[in-house]
N, C-alpha and C positions, 0 to 999 in steps of 0.2 A: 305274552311278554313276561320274561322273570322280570325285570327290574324296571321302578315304577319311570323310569325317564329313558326306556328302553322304545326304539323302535318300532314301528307297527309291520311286522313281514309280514307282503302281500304277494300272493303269487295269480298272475291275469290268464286268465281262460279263456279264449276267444277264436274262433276260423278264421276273423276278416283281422288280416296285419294291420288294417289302418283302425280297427277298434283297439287293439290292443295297445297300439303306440300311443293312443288319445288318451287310454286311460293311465296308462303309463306317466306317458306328459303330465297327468292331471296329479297324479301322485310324486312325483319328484319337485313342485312346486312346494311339498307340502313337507315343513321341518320333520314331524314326528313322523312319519310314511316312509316306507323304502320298498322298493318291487325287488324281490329275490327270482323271481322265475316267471315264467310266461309259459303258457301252450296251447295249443290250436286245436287238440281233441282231447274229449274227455277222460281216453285212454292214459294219452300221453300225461293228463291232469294229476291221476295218481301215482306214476312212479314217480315226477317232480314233487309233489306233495311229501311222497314219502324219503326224498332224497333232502328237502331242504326244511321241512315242517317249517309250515309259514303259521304265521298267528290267522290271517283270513285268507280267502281263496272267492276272486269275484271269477263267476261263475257263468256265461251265458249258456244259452238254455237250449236253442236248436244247432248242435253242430253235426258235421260227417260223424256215424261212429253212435255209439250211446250217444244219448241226450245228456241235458245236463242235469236233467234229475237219477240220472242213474249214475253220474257222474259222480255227485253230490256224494252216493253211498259211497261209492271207490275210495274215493277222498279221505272218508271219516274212518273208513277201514284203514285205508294206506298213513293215515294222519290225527289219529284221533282228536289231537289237540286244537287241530285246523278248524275254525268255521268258518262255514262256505255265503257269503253272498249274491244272493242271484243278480246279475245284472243283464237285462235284457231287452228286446225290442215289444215281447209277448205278453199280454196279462188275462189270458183267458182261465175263467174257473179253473179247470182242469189243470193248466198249466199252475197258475198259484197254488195247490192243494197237491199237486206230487210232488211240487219241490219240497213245499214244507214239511210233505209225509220222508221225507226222503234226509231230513234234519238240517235244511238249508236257516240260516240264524235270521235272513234277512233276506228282501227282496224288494227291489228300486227299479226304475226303468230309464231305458240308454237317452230318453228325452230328457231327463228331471234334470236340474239344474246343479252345476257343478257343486256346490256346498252343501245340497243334500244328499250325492252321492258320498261328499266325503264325509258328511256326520252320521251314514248310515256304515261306511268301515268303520268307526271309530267308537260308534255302539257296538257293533257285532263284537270288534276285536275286546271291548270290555263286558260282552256276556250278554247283551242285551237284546231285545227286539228292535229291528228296524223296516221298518213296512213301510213301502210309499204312500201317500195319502191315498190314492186312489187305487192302490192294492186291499189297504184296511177295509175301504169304502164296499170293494168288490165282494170281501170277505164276510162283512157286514151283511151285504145284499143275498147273498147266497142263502144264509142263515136265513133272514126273514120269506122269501122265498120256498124254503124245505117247507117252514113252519105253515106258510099259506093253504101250503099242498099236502098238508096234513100229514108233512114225513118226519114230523119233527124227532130227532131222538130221546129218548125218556130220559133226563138229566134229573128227573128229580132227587135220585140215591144221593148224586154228587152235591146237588142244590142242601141238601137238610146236611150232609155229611162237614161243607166246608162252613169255617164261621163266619161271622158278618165280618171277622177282621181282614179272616184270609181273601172273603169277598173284596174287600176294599185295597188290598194290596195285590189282587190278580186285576183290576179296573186299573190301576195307574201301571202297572207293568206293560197291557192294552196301548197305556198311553206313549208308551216308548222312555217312561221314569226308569233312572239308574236306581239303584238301591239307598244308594244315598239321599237322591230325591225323596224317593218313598219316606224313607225315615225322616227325612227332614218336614214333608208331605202328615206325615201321621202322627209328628213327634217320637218317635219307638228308634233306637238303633238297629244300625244295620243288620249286625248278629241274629236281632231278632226281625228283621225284615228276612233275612239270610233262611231261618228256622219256618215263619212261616209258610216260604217258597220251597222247601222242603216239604213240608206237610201236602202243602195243593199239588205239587209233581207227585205225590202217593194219591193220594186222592185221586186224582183225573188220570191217573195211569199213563203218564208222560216224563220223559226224559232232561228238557229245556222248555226255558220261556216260551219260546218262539209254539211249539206244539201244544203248552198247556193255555197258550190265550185261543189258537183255533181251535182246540177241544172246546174252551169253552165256551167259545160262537157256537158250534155244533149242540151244544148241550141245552143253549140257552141260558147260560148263567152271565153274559156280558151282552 
């Protein structure tokens, strides 16, 4: 969005017409939401992406054609601007971890309850992480899991390298905190909430939120 009382363009990705219309419906209810596009395959996801550049792109995950994690890539290519929401029926390891390898902002499922769907666009389209409870949980479980079976990755470089501040503003970003939060959370401005997250995307060799909290699961630092 350029302008701060502007719109949220969302463009719905989906094979089943009555998903699409549902989520549709669920967003025209909603003042600040407008759906500019719809499509049924992933293919067709990125020329629409890159014909209307939407702010978010909900995304479901098994369709004809590419999946929706390889969709996701299309997308960010055809749309850089665009971030992609999964929204899906699926939550198997596998499936949460290439979406998000794939730079999806967010991921909720086609069950969870109409208001957490729409505060999960409404984080994505402001930059944010939005994880369904029981996606984070999943995410969480993985991590302790690797660790059990003694595959843990060595995070130690990252663990000594980030500081206890950067630690404590990668723990509330975790928690699905705007940046405002945070700073409101730690006392510090945004600017320097902003600079921190800076710092840990170098550090953890990650691009967005969304990638620098799974890394850090993966690493053990969360």
């Amino acid at each position: 969005m350029t302008e701060a009382n502007a719109s949220i363009r969302i463009l719905v990705v989906d094979d089943h017409p009555l998903v699409r219309a549902g989520l549709a419906g669920l967003i025209d209810d909603e003042a600040d939401l407008e759906v500019v596009g719809e499509a049924s395959t992933g293919e067709a996801a990125a020329a629409v992406a890159r014909a209307v550049a939407p702010d978010v792109v909900l995304m479901d995950l098994r369709m004809p054609g590419i999946g929706g994690a390889e969709a996701t890539i299309a997308v960010r290519e055809a749309a850089p601007a665009s971030r992609v929401l999964i929204v899906t029926s699926y939550d198997t390891d596998d499936e949460i971890l290439s979406a998000i390898d794939a730079g999806a902002s967010g991921y909720v499922l086609k069950s969870s309850p109409a208001d957490e769907i729409l505060e999960a666009v409404r984080r994505v389209a402001a930059g944010e992480v939005a994880l369904a409870p029981t996606v984070a949980a999943k995410l969480l479980e993985q991590t302790r899991r690797s660790r059990a079976r003694g595959h843990e990755p060595d995070g130690s470089d990252a663990r000594r390298a980030l500081s206890a501040r950067e630690t404590e503003v990668l723990r509330l970003v975790a928690l699905g905190h705007s940046n405002a939060a945070i700073g409101r959370e730690l006392f510090i401005g945004e600017a320097t909430v902003k600079t921190h997250l800076a710092h840990i995307f170098e550090k953890l060799e990650v691009r967005d939120r969304t990638r620098a909290v799974t890394r850090a699961m993966e690493l053990g630092l969360l």
